[in-house]
C-alpha positions as CSV (number, residue, x, y, z in Angstrom):
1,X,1.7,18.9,61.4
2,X,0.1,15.7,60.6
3,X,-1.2,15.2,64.0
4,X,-1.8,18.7,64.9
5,X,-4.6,18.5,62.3
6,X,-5.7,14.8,63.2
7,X,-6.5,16.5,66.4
8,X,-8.3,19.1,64.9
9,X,-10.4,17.2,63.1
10,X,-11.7,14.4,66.1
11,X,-15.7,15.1,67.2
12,X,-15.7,15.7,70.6
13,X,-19.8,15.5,70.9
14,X,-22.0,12.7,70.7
15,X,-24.9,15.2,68.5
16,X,-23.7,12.8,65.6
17,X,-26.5,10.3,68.1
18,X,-28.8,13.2,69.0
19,X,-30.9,10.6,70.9
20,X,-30.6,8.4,74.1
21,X,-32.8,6.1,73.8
22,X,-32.0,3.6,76.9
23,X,-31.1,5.5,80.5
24,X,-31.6,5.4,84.4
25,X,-32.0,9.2,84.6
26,X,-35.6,9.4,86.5
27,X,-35.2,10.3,89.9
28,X,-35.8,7.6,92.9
29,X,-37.2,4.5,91.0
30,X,-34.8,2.2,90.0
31,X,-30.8,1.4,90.5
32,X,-30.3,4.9,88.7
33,X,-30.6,8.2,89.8
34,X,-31.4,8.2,93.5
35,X,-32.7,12.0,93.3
36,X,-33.7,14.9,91.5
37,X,-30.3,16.3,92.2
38,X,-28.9,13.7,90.7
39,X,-30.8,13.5,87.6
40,X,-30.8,17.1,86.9
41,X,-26.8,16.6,86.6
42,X,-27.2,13.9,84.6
43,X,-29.3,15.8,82.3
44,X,-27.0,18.8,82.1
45,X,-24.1,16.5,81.6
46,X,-26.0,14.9,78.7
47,X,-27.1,17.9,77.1
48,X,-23.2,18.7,77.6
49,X,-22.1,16.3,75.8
50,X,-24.1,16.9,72.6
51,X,-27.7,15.1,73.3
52,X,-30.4,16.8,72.9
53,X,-33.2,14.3,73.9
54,X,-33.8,11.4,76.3
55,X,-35.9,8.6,76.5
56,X,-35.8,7.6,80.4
57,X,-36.3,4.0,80.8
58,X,-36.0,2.5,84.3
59,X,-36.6,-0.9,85.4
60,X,-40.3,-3.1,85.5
61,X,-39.0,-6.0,86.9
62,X,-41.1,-7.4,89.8
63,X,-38.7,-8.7,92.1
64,X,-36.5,-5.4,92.7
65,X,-38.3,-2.6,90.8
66,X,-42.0,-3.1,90.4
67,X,-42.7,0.0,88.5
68,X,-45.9,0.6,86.2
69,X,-47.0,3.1,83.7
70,X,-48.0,5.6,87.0
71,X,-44.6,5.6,88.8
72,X,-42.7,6.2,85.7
73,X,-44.8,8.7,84.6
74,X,-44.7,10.7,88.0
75,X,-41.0,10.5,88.1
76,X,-41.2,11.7,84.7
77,X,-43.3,14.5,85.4
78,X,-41.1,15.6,88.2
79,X,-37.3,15.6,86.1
80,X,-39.0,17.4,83.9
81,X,-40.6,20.3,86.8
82,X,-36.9,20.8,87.5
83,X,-35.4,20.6,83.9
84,X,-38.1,23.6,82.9
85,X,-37.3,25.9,86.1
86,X,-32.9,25.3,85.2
87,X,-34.0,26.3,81.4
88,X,-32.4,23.6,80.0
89,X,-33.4,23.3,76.4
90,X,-33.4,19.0,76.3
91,X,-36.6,16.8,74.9
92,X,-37.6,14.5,77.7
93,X,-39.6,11.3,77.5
94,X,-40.5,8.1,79.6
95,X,-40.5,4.4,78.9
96,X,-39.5,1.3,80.4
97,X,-36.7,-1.4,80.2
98,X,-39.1,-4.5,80.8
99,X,-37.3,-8.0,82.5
100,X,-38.4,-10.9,80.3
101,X,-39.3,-13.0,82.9
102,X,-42.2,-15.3,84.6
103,X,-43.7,-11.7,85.2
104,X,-43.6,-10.2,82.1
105,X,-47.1,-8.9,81.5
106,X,-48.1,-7.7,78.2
107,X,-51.6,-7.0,79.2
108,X,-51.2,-4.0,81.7
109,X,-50.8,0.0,80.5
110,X,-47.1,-0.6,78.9
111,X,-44.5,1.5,79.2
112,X,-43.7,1.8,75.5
113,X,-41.0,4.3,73.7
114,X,-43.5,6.3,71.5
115,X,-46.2,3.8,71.4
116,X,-44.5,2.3,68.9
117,X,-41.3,0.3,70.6
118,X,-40.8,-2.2,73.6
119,X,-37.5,-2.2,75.4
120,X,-37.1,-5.9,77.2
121,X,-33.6,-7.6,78.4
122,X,-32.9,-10.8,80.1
123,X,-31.0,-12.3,83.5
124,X,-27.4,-11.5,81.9
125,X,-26.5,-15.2,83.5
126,X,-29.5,-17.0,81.7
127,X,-31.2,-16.8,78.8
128,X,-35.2,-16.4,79.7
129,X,-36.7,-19.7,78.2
130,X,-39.7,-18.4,76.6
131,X,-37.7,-15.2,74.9
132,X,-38.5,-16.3,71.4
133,X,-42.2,-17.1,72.1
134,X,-42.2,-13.8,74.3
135,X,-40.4,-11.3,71.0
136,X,-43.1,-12.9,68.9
137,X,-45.4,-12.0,71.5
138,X,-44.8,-8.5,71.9
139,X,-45.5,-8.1,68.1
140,X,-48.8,-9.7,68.3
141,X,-49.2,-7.0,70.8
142,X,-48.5,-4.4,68.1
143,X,-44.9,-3.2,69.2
144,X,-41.8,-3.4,67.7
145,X,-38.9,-5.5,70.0
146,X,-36.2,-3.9,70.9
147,X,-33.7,-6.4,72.3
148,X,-31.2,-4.0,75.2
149,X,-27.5,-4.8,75.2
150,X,-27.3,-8.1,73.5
151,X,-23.7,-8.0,74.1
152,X,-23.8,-8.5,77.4
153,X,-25.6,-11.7,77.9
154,X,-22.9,-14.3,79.0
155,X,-24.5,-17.1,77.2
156,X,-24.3,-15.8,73.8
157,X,-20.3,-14.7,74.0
158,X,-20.0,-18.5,72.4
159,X,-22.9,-18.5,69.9
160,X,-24.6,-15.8,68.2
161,X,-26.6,-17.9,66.7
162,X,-30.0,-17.3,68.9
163,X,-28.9,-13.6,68.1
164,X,-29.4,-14.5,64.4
165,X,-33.0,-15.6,65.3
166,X,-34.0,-12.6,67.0
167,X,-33.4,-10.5,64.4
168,X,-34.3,-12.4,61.6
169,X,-37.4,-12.5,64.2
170,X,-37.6,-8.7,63.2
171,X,-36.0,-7.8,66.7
172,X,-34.4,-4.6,66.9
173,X,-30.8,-4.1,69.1
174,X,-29.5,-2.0,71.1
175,X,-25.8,-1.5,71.6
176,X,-24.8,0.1,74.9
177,X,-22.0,2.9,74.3
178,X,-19.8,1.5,76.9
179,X,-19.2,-1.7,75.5
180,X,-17.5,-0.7,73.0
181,X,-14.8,0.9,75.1
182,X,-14.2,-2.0,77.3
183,X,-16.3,-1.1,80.4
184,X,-17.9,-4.0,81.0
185,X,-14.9,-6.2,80.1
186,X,-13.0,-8.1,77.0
187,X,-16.1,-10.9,75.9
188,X,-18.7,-8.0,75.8
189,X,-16.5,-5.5,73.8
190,X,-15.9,-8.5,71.3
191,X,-19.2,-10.0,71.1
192,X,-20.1,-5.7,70.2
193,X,-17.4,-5.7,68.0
194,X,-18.5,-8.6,66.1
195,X,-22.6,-7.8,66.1
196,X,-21.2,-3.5,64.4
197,X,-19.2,-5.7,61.8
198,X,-22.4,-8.0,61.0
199,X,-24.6,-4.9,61.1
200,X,-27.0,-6.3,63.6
201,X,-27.1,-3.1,65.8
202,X,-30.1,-0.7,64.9
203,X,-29.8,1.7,68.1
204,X,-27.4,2.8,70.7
205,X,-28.1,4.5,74.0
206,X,-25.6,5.6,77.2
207,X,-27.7,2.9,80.0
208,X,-26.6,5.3,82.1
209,X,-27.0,4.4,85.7
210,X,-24.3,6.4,87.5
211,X,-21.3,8.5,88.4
212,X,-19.1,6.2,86.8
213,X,-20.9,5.1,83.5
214,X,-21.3,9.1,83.2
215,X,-17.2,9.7,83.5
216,X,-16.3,6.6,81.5
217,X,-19.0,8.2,78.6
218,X,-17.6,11.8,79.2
219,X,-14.3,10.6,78.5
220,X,-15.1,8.4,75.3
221,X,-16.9,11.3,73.9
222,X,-14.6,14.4,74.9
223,X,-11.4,12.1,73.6
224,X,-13.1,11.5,70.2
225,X,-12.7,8.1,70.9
226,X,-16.4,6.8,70.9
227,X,-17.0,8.6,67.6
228,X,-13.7,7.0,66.1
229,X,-15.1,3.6,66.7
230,X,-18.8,3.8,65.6
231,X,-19.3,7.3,64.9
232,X,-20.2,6.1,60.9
233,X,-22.1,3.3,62.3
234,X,-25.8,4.1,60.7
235,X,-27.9,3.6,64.3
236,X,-31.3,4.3,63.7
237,X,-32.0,6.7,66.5
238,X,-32.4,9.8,65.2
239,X,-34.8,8.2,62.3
240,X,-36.7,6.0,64.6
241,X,-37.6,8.6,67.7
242,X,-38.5,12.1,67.0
């Protein structure tokens, strides 16, 4: 009996999030979605699973993906040609996931989630040297920080301490949902663990690239397991992005 009714009472859905804030869903630009095919699944499979809006951020980073505010926006406007002839009722939006490197450029048209946010990351094998001066920066600019998938930089698995900084920086985080469920191995699931217990975490969004991260999230979701382990966790999204 006991069971029968823990079973009952799991959430299957991911609506507790509402909002996907960080995602590879645009069609052609980046190491996402290859297609509108593609991305028109993804969507569905998302709006499946209990979200209701997305904000699409693909790659700016020079070397491999030298998007700007034009080629987002046109793969944007396409994804959302095909989301309106399906009649799939799902809020789609556009920003960017900007590399924090010697090319970072604050002064051309940003790619900014609601004109309000900036979503950067670093190298995951090196921490970029000027980040501090470069989050400080982005403020001057008039944007909130927002710091993607903290736990997965290498070089803080040993010392959060820089992490500390960021935030006491006024640097927002972002907590991938696969982390938490081992995808991308032990460290990162423990250094996520550790940043939910400290309370560091202000959003969390799927970073959803591919066939795989999209089976590993159906799979956290539909087992209740994802809501299990940070389902009470008070991310910000739905409070933040509208």
């Amino acid at each position: 009996m006991f069971n029968f009714f823990k079973k009952r009472n799991k959430i299957t859905d991911i609506s507790w999030l509402g909002i996907d804030m960080h995602s590879h869903i645009l069609p052609g630009i980046d190491d996402g979605s290859p297609d509108i095919a593609t991305s028109l699944r993804f969507v569905k499979s998302l709006a499946a699973l209990g979200f209701n809006h997305s904000i699409a951020t693909p790659h700016i980073y020079k070397e491999l993906y030298p998007n700007n505010f034009e080629s987002i926006s046109t793969a944007r406007q396409s994804l959302q040609s095909a989301i309106d002839d399906a009649a799939i009722s799902f809020k789609l939006e556009s920003a960017a996931e900007y590399m924090v490197d010697q090319d970072f450029n604050l002064d051309s048209k940003l790619c900014s989630l609601q004109d309000k946010f900036l979503l950067i990351e670093m190298s995951y094998l090196n921490e970029s040297p000027n980040i501090v001066q470069q989050i400080f920066n982005v403020e001057i600019k008039g944007y909130k920080p927002i710091l993607a998938h903290p736990e997965r930089y290498i070089f803080y698995f040993k010392d959060q301490s820089k992490l500390k900084l960021f935030k006491e920086k006024g640097c927002l985080f972002q907590l991938n949902l696969l982390s938490i469920v081992g995808y991308y191995g032990k460290e990162v699931k423990q250094l996520a663990e550790y940043l939910l217990k400290e309370k560091m975490y202000d959003l969390a969004g799927t970073d959803l690239h591919h066939d795989k991260h999209l089976g590993t999230l159906q799979n956290a979701v539909e087992s209740g397991k994802l809501h299990e382990l940070i389902g009470s966790y008070p991310f910000k999204n739905k409070e933040l992005f509208v």
